[in-house]
C-alpha positions in Angstrom: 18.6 16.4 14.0 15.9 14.4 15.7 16.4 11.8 18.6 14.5 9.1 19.8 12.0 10.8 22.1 10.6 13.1 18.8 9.9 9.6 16.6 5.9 10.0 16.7 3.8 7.4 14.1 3.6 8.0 10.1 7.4 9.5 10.5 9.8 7.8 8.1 13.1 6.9 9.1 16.5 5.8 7.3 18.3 2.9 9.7 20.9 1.1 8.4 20.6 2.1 4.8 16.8 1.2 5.0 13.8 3.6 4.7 10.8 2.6 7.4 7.6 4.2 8.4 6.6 4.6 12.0 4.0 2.4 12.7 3.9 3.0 16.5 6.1 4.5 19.3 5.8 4.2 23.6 7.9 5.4 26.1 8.8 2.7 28.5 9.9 3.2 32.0 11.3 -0.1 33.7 11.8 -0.2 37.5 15.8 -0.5 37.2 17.7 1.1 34.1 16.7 3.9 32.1 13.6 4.6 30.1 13.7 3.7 26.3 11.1 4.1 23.5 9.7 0.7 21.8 8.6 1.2 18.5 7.5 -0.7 15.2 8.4 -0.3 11.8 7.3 -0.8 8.5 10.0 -1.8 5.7 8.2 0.8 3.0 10.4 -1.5 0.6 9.2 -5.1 1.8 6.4 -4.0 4.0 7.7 -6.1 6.5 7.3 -5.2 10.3 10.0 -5.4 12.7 10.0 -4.0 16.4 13.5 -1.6 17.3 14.5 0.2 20.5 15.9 3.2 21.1 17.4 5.1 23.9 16.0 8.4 24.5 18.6 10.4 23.6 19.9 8.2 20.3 20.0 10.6 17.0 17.7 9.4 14.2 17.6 9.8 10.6 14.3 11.4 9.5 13.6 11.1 5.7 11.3 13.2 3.6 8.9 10.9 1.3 8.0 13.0 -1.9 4.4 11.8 -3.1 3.5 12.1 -6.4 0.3 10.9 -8.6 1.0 8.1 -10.8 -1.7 7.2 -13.9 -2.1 3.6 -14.8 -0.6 2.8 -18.3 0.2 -0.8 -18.8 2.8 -3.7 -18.0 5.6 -4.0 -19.6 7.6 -6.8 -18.8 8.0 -7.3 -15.1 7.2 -4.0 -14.4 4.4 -1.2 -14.9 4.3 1.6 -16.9 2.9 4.7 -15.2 2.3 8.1 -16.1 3.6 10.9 -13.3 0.7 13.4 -13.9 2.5 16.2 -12.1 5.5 16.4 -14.4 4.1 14.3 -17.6 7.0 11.5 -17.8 7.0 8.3 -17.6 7.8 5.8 -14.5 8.5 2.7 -14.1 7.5 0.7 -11.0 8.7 -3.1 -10.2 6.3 -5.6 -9.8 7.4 -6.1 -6.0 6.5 -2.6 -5.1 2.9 -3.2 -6.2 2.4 -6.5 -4.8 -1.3 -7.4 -5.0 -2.1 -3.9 -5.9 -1.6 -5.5 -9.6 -5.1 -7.3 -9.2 -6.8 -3.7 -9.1 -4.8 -1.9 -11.9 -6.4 -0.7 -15.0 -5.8 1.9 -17.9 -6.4 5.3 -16.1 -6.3 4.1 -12.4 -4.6 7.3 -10.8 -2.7 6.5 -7.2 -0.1 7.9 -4.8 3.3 6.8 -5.2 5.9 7.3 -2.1 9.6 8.3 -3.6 13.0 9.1 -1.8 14.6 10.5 -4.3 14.0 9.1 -8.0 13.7 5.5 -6.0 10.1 5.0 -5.8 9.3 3.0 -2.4 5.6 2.2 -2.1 2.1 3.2 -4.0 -1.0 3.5 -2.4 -4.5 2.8 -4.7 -7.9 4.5 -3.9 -9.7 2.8 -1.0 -12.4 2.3 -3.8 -12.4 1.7 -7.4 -15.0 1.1 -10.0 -14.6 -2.2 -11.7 -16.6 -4.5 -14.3 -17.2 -8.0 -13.6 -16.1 -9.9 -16.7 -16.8 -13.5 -15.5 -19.1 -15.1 -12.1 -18.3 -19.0 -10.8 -19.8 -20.9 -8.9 -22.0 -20.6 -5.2 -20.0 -21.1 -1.8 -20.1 -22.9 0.7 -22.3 -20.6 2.9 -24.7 -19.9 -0.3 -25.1 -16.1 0.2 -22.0 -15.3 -2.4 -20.0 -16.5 -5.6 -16.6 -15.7 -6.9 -16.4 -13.3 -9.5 -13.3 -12.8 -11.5 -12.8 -8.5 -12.4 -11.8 -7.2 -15.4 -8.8 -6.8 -13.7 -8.2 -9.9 -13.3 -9.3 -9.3 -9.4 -11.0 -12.2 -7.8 -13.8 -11.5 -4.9 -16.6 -12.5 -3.8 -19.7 -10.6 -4.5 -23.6 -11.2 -3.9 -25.5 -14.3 -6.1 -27.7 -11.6 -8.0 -24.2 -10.0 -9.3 -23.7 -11.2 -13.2 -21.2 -10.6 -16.3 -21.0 -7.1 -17.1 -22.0 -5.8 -14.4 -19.6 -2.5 -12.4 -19.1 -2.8 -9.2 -17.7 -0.6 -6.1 -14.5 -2.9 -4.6 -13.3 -1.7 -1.4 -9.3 -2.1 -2.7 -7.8 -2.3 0.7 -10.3 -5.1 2.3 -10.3 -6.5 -1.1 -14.4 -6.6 -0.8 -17.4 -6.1 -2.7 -19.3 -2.5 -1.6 -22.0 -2.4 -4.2 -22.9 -2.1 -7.6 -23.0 0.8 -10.2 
């Protein structure tokens, strides 16, 4: 059993019928009435933030995440085909879950995948991932970079001396060029 004064950041929490991740969590004391904790959660479904409070002595419901690594295998239909590499069998992950993590996928791309249960809630790519360049457009505005289009279909902008066929280092949570290969 765990109450409101234990909820620390990165624990996950069922409310409602809805699985959220800490993202933060004060005690505040006001001058008249008694002392709650403010804290702000992350839908792991929707990603969407909301801000709940709780009185100290409120019962929670913690929830154990099970990670596991997922391998890249391709679309199929609306969703994505990905192999669980601890247990060899295949999974199937919504579109929605992935979001723009789709921009970065390709054949072999291993990342961590968040499940409660066999429901799978939220994946999480490498920070950085090795990708081609298959296509560069035109200069900016500001003249130091172009747009270049990945072989994952991935648009960013990279440096002017950065061509077709090139690999470069993408930073897949800034969604930035690093460097090339």
């Amino acid at each position: 059993m765990t109450t409101a004064n234990q909820i620390t950041p990165g624990m996950t929490l069922n409310i409602d019928g809805k699985t959220f991740r800490v993202e933060s969590s004060i005690k505040v004391t006001v001058a008249k009435g008694l002392p709650f904790i403010k804290t702000k959660l992350r839908d792991v479904a929707t990603e969407e933030v909301i801000e709940r409070n709780f009185k100290l002595d409120q019962v929670v419901q913690e929830v154990s995440l099970l990670e596991r690594s997922l391998e890249f295998l391709y679309p199929e239909g609306k969703e994505y085909l990905f192999l669980d590499v601890g247990n060899l069998e295949q999974v199937l992950v919504p579109a929605p879950i992935l979001a723009e993590k789709i921009h970065f996928l390709k054949e072999g791309i291993q990342l961590k995948a968040f499940f409660y249960g066999e429901t799978i809630f939220s994946v999480e790519l490498p920070q950085f991932l090795e990708i081609m360049v298959v296509k560069t457009e035109g200069i900016d505005g500001s003249g130091t970079t172009k747009k270049a289009v990945l072989e994952t279909g991935a648009k960013i902008d990279v440096p002017l001396f950065i061509e077709s066929g090139d690999v470069i280092k993408v930073d897949t949570q800034m969604n930035e060029y690093i460097q090339r290969v």
